[in-house]
VORO-40687 format. One record per atom (N, C-alpha, C, O): x, y, z. Coordinates in steps of 0.02 Angstrom, whole numbers, plus 50000, padded with zeros to 5 digits. Last residue first. Layout:
! residues N
XYZ...
//
This chain:
! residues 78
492714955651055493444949651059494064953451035494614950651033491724963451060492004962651146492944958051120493474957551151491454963750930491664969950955492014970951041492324975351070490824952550914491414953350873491894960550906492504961750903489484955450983490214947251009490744949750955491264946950972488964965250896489314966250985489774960950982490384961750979488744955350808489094961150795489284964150862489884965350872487884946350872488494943850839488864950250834489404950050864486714955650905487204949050956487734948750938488184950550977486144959550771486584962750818487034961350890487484964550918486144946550716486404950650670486644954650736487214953750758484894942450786485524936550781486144942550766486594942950808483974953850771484204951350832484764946450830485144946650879483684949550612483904955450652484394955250710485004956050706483324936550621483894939150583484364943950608484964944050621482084937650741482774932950727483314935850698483774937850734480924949150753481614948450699482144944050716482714946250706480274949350875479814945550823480554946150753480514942050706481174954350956480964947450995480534945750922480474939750914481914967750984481964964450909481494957050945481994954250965481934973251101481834976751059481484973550992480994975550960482444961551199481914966551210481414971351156480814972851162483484956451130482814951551141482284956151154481734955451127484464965351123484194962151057483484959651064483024960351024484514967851278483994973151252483954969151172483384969351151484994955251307484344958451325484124963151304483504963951307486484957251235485924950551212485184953351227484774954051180486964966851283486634969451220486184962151194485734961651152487124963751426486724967851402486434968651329485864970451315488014952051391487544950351416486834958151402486274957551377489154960151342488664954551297487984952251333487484950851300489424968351444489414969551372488774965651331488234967151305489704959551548489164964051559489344967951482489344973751504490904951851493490244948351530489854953251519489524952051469491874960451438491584950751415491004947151446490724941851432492134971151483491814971651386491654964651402491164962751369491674969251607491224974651585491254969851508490804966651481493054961151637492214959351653491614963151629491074960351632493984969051610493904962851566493244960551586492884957951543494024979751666493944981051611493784974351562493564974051504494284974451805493534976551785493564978151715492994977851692495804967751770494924965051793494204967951785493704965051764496094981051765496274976551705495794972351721495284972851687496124988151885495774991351836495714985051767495264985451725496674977451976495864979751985495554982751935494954981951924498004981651918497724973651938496754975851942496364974751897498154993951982498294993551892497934986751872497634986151819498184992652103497724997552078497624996152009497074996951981499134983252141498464981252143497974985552091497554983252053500754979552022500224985552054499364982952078499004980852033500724971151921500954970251993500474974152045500044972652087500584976651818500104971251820500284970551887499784968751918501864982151817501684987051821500774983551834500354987451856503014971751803502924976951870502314979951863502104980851920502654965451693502514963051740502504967751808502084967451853502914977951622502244975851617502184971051673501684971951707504454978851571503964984351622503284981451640503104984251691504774970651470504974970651525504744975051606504854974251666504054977251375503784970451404504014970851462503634971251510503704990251326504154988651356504084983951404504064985251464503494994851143503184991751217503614990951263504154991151235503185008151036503785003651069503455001651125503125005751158502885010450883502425010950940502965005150979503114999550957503175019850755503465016950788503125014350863503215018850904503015032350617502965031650691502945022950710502625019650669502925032850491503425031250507503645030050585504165027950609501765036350456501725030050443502435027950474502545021950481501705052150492501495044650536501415040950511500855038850526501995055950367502535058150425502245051650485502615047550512501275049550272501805047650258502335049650339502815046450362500125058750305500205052750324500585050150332500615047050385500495071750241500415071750331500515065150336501005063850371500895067950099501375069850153501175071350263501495071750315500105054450036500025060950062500515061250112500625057050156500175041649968500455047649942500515054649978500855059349958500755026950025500265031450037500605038150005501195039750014500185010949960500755016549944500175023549979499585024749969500424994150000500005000050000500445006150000500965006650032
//
């Protein structure tokens, strides 16, 4: 893919550096530990589970429909 435009071209060249070695300290932390848990229980449990009930609430005579927007949340929590 060729990008021609000069703003883009200046951030295509950016670089996103991790620093693995930092992550276990930093998962260490309770505070940082509590936030990574609730962030994983909201998008994987209370995500899906909400948008299943209101599909059913809203859509209950559209199958298609209702299948269609289940699935599209479940793609959006993974």
């Amino acid at each position: 893919m060729h990008i021609h435009s000069k703003s883009c071209a200046s951030h295509a060249k950016f670089q996103l550096q991790v620093r693995y070695e930092v992550l276990g300290k930093l998962l260490g932390e309770r505070g940082m530990l509590k936030q990574v848990g609730l962030s994983l229980v909201l998008n994987w449990l209370v995500g899906p589970a909400l948008i299943t009930g209101l599909a059913w609430a809203f859509l209950p005579d559209l199958p298609g429909y209702r299948n269609g927007v289940i699935l599209v949340r479940g793609g959006a929590a993974t």
